[in-house]
PyMOL Python script that loads the backbone (N, CA, C, O; Angstrom):
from pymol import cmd

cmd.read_pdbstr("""\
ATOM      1  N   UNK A   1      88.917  98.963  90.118  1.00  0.00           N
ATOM      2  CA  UNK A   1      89.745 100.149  90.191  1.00  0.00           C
ATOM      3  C   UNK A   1      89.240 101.181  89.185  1.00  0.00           C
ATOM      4  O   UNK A   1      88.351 100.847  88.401  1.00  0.00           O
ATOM      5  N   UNK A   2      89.673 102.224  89.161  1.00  0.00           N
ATOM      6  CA  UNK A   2      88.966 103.562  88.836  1.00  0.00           C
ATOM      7  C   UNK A   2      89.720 104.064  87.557  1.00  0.00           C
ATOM      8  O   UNK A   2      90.846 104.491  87.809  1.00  0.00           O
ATOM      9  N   UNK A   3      89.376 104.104  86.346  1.00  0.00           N
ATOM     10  CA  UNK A   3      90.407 104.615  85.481  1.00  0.00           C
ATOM     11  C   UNK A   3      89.580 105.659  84.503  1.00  0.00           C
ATOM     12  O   UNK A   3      88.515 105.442  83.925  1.00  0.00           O
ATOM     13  N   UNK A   4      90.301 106.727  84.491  1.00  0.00           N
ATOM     14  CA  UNK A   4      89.824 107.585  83.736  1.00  0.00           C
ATOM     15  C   UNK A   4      89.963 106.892  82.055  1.00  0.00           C
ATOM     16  O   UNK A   4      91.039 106.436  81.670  1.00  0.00           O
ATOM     17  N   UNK A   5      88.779 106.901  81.210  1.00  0.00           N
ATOM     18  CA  UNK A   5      88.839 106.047  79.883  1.00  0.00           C
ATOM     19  C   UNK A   5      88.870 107.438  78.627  1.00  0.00           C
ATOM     20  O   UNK A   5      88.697 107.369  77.410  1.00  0.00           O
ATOM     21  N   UNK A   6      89.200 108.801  79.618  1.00  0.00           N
ATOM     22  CA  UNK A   6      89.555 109.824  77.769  1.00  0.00           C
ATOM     23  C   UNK A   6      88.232 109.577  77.623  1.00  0.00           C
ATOM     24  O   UNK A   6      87.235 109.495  78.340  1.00  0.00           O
ATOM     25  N   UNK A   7      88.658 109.438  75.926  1.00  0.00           N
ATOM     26  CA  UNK A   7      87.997 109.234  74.415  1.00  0.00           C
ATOM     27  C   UNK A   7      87.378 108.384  74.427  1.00  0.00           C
ATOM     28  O   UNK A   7      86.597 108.363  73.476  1.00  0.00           O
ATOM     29  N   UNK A   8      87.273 107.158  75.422  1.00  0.00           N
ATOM     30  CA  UNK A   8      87.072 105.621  75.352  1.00  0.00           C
ATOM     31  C   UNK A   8      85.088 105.539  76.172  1.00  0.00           C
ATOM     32  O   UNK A   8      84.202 104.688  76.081  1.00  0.00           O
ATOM     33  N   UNK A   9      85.178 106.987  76.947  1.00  0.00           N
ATOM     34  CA  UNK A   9      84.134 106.809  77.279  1.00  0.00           C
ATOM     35  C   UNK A   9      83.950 107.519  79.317  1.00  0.00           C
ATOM     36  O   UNK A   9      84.866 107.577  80.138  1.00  0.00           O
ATOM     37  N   UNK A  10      82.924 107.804  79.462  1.00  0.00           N
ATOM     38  CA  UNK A  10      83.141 108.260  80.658  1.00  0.00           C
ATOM     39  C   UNK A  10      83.814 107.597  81.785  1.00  0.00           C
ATOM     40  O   UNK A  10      84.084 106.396  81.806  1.00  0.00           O
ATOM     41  N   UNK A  11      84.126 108.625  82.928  1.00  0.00           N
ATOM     42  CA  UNK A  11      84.927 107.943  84.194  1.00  0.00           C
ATOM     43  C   UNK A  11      84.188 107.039  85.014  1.00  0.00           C
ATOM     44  O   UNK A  11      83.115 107.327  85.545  1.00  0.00           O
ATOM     45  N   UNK A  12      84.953 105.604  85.142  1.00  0.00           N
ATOM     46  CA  UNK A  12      83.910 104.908  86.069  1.00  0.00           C
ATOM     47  C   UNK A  12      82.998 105.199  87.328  1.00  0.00           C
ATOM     48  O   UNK A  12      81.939 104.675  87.670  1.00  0.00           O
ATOM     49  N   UNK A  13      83.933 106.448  88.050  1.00  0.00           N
ATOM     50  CA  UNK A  13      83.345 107.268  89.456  1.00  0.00           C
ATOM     51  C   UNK A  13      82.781 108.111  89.038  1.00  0.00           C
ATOM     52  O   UNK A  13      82.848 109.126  89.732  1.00  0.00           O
ATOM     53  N   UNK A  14      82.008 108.213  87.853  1.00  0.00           N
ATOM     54  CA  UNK A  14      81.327 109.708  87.247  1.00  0.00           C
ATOM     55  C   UNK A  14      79.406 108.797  87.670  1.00  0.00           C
ATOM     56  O   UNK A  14      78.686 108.018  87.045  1.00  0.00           O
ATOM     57  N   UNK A  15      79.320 109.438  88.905  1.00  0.00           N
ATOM     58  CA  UNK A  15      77.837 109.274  89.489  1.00  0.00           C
ATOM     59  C   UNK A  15      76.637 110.621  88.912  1.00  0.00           C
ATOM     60  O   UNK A  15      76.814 111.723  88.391  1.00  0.00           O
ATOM     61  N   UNK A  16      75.682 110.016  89.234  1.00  0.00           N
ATOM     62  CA  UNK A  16      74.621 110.868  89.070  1.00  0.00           C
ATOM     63  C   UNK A  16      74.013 111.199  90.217  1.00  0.00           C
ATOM     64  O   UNK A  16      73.793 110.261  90.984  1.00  0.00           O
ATOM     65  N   UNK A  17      73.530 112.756  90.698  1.00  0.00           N
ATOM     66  CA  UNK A  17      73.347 113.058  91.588  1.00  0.00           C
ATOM     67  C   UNK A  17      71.742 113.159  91.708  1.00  0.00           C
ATOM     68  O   UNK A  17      71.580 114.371  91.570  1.00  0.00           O
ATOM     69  N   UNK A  18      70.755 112.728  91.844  1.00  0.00           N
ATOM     70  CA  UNK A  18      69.133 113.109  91.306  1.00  0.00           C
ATOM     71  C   UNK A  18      68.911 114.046  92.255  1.00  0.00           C
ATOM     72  O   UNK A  18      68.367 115.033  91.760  1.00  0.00           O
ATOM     73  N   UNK A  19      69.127 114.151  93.528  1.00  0.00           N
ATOM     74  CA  UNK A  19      68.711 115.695  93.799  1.00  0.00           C
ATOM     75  C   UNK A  19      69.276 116.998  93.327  1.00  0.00           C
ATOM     76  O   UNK A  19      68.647 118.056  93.302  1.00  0.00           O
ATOM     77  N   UNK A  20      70.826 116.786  92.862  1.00  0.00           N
ATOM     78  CA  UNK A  20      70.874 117.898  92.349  1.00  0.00           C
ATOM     79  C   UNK A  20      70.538 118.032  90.848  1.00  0.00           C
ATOM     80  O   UNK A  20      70.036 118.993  90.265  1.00  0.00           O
ATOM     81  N   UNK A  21      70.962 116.760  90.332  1.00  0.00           N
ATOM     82  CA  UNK A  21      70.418 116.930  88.659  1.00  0.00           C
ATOM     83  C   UNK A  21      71.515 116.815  87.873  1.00  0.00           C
ATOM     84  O   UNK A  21      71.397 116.631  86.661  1.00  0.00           O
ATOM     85  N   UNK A  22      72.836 116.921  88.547  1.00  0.00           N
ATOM     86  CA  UNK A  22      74.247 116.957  88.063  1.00  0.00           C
ATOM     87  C   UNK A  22      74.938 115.825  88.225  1.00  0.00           C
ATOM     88  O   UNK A  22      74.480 115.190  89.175  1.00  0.00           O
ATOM     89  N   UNK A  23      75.587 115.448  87.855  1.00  0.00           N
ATOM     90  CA  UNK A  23      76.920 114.302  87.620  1.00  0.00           C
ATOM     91  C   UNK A  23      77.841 115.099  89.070  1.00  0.00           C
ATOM     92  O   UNK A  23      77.932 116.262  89.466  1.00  0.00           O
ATOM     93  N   UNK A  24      78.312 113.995  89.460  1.00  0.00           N
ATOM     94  CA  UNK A  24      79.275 114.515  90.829  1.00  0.00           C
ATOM     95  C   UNK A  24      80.309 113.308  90.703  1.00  0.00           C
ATOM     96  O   UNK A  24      79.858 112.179  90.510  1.00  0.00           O
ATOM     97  N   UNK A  25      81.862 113.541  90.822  1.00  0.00           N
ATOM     98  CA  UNK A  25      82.516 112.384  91.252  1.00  0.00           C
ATOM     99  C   UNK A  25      82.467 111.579  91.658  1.00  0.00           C
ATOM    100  O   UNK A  25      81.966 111.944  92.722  1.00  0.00           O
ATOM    101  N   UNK A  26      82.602 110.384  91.763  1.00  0.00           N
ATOM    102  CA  UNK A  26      82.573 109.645  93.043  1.00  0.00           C
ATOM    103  C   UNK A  26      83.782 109.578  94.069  1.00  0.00           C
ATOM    104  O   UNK A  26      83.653 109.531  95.292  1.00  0.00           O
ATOM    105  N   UNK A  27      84.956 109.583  93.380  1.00  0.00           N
ATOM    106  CA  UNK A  27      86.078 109.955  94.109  1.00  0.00           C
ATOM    107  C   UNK A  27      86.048 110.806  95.146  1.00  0.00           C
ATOM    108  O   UNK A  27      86.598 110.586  96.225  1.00  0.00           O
ATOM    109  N   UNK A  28      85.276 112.015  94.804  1.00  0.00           N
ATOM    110  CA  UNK A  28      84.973 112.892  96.223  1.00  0.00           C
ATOM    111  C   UNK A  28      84.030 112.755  96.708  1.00  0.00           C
ATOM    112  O   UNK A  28      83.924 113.255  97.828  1.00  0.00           O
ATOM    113  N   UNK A  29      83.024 112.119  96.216  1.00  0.00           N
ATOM    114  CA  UNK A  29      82.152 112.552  97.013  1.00  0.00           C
ATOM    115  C   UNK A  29      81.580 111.542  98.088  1.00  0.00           C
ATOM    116  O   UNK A  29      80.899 111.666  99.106  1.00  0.00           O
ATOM    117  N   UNK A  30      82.331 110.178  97.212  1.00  0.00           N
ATOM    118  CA  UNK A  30      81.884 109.010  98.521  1.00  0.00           C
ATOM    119  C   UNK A  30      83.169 107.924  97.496  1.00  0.00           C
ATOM    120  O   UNK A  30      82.992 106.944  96.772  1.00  0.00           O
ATOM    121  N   UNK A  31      84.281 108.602  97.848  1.00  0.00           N
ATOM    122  CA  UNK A  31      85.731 108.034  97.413  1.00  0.00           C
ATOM    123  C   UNK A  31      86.193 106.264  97.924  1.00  0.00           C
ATOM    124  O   UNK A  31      86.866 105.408  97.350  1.00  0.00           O
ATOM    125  N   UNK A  32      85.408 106.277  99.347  1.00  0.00           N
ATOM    126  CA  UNK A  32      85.798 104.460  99.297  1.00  0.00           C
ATOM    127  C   UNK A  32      84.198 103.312  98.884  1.00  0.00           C
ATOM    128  O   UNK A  32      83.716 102.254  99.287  1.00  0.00           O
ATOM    129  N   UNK A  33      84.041 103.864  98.351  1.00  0.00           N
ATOM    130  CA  UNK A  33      82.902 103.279  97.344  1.00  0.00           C
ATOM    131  C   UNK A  33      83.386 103.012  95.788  1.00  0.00           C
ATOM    132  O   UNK A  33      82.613 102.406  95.046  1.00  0.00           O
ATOM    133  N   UNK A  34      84.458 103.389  95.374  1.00  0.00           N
ATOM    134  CA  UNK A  34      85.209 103.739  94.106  1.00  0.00           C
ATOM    135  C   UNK A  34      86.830 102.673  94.326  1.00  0.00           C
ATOM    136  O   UNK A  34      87.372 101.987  93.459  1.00  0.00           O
ATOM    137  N   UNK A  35      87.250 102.868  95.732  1.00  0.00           N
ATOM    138  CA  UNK A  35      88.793 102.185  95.712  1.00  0.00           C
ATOM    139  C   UNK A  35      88.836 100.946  96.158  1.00  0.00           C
ATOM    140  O   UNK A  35      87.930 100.592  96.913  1.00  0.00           O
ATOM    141  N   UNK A  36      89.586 100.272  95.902  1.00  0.00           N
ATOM    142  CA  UNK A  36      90.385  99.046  96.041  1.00  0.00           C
ATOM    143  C   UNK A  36      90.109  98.863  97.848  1.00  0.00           C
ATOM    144  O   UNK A  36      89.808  99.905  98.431  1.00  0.00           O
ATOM    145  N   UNK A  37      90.202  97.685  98.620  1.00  0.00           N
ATOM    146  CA  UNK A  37      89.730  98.046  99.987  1.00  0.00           C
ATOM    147  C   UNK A  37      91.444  98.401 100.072  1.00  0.00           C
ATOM    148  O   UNK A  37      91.357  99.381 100.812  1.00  0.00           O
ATOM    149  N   UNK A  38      92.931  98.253  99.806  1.00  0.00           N
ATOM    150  CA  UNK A  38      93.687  98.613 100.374  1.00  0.00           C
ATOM    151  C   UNK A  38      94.248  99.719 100.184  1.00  0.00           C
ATOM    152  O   UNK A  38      95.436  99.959 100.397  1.00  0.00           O
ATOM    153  N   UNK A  39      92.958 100.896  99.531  1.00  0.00           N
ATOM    154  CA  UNK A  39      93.210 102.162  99.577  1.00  0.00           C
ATOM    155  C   UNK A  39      92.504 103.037 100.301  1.00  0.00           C
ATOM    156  O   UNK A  39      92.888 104.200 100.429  1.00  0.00           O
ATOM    157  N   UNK A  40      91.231 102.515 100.939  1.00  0.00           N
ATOM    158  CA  UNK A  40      90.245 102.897 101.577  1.00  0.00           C
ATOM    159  C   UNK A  40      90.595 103.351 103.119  1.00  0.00           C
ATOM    160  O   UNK A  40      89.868 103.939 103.920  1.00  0.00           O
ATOM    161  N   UNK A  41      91.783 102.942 103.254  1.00  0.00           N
ATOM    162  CA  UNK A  41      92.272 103.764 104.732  1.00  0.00           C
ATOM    163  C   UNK A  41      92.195 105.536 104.307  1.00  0.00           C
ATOM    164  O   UNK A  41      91.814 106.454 105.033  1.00  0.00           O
ATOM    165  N   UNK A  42      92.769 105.612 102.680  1.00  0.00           N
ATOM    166  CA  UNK A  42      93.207 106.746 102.246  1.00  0.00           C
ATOM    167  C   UNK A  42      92.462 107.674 101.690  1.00  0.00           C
ATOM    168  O   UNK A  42      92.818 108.612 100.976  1.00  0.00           O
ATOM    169  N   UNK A  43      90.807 107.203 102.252  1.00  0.00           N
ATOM    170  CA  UNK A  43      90.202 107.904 101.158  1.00  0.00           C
ATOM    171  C   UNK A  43      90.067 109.584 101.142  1.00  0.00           C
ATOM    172  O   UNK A  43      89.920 110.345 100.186  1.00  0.00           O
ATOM    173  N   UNK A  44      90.173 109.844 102.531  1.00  0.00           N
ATOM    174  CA  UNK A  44      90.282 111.532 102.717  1.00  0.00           C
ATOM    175  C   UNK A  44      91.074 111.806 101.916  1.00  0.00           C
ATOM    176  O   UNK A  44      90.673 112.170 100.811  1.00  0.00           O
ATOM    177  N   UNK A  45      91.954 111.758 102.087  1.00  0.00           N
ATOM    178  CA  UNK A  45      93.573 111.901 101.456  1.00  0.00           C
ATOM    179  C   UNK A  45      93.058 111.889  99.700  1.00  0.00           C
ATOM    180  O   UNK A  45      93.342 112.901  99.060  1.00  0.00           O
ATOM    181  N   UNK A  46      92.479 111.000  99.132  1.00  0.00           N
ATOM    182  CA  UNK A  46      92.940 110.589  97.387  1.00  0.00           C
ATOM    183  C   UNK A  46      91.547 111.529  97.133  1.00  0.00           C
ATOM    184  O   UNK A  46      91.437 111.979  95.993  1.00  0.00           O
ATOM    185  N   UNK A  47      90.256 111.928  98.301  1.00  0.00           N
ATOM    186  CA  UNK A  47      88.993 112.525  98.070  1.00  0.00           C
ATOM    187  C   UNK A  47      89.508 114.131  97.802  1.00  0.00           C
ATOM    188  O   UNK A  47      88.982 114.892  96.989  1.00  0.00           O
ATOM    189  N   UNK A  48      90.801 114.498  98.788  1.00  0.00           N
ATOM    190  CA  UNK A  48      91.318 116.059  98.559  1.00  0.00           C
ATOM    191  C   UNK A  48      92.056 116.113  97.360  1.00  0.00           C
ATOM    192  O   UNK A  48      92.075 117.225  96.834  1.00  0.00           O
ATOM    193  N   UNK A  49      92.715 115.143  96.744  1.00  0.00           N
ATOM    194  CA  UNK A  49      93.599 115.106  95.460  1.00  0.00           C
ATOM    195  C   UNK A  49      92.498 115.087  94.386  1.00  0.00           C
ATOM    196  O   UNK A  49      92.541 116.016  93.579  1.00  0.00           O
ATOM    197  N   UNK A  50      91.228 113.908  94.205  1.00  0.00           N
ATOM    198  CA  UNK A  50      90.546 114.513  93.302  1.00  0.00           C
ATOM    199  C   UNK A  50      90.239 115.663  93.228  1.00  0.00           C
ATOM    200  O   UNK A  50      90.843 116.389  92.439  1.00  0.00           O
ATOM    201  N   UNK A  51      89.237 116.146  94.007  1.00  0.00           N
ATOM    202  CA  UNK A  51      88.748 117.760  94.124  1.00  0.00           C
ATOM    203  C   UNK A  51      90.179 118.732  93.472  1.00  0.00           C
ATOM    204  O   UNK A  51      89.906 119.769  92.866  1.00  0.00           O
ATOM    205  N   UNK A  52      91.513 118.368  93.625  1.00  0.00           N
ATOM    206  CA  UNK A  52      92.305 119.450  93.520  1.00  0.00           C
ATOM    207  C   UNK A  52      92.803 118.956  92.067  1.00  0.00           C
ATOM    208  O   UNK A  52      93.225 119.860  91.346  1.00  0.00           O
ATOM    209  N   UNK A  53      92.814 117.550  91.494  1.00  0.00           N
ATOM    210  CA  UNK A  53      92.998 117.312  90.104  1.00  0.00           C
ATOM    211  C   UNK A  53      92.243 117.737  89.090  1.00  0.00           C
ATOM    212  O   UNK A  53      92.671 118.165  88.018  1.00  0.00           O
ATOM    213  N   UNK A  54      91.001 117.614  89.446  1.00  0.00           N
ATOM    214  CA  UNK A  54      90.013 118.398  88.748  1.00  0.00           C
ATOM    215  C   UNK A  54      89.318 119.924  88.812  1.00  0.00           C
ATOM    216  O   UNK A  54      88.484 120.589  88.196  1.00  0.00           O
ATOM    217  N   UNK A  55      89.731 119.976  89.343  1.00  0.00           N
ATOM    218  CA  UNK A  55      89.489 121.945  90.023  1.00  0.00           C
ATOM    219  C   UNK A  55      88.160 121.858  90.302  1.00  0.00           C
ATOM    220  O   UNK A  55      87.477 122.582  89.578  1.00  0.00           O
ATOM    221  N   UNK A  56      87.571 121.230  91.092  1.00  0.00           N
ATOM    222  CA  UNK A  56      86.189 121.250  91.948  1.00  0.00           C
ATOM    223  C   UNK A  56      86.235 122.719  92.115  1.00  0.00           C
ATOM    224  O   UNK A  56      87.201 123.425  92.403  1.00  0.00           O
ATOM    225  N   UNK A  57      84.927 123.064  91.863  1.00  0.00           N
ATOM    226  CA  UNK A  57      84.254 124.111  92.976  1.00  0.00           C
ATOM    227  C   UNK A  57      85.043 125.077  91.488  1.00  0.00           C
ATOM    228  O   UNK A  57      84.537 126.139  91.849  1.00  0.00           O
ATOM    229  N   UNK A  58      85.784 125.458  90.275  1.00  0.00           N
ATOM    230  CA  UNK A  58      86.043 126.347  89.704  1.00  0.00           C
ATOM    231  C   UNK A  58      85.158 126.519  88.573  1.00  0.00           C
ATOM    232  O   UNK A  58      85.411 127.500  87.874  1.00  0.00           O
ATOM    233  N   UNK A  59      84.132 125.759  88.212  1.00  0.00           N
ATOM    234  CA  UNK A  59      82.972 125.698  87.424  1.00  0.00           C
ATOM    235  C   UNK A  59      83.401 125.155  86.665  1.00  0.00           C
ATOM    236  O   UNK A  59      84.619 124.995  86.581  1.00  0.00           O
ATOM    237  N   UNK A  60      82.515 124.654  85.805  1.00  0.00           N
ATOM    238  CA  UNK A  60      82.089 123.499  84.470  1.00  0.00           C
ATOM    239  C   UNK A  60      82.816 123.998  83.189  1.00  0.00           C
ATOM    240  O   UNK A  60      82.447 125.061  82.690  1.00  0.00           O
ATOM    241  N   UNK A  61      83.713 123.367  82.694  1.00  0.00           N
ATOM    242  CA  UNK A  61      84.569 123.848  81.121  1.00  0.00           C
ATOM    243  C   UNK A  61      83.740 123.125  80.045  1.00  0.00           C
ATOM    244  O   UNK A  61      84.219 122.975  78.921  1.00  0.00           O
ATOM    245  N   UNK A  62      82.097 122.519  80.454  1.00  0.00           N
ATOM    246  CA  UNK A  62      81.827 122.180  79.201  1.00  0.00           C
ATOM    247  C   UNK A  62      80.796 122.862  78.997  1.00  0.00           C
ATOM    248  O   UNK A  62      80.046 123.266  79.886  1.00  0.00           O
ATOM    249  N   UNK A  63      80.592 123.157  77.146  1.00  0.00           N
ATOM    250  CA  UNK A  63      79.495 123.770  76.676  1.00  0.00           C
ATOM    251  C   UNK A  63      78.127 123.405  76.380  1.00  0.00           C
ATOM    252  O   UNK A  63      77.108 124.095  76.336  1.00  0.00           O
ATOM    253  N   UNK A  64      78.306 122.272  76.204  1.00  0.00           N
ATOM    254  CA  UNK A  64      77.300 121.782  75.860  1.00  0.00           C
ATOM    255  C   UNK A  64      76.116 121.999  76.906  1.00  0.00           C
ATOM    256  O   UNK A  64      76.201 121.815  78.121  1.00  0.00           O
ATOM    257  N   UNK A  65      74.514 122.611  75.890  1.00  0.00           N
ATOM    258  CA  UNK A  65      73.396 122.764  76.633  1.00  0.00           C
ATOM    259  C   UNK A  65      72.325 121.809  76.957  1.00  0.00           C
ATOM    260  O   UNK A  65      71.796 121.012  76.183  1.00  0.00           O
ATOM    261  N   UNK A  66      71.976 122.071  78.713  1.00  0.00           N
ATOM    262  CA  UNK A  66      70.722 120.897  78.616  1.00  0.00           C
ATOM    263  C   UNK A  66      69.306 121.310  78.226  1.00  0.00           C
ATOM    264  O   UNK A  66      68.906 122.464  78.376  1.00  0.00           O
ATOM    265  N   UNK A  67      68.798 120.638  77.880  1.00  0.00           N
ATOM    266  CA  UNK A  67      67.346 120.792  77.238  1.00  0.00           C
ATOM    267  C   UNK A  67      66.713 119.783  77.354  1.00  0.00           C
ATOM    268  O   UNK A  67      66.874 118.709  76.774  1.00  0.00           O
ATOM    269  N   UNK A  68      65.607 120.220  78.466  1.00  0.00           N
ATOM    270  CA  UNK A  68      64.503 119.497  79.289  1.00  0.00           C
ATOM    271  C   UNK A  68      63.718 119.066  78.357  1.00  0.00           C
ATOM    272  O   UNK A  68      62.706 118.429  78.648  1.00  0.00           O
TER     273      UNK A  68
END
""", "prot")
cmd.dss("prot")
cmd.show_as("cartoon", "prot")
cmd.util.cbc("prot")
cmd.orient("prot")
């Protein structure tokens, strides 16, 4: 199961994307790969609640710079 860990350390559904180069959810972006199988009927459903818990698509609130 999927628990956001804070302070404790990143989100277990926090994937890496290599074509784009970015970190992407997993919750949205391939959400029954992440749930329990007796949530996986629901995954549209819990894939539109991430995107809307986290404000997908409103850009990045962190500062920190990358350097190749």
């Amino acid at each position: 199961m999927i628990m956001n860990r804070g302070s404790y350390g990143a989100c277990g559904a926090l994937t890496w994307a290599r074509a784009e180069s970015r970190y992407r959810c997993g919750l949205i972006v391939s959400p029954e790969r992440h749930l329990p199988a007796l949530l996986a009927r629901l995954a549209p459903l819990l894939s539109k609640l991430a995107r809307r818990f986290i404000s997908a698509g409103s850009g990045c609130d962190c500062d920190w710079e990358v350097i190749d």
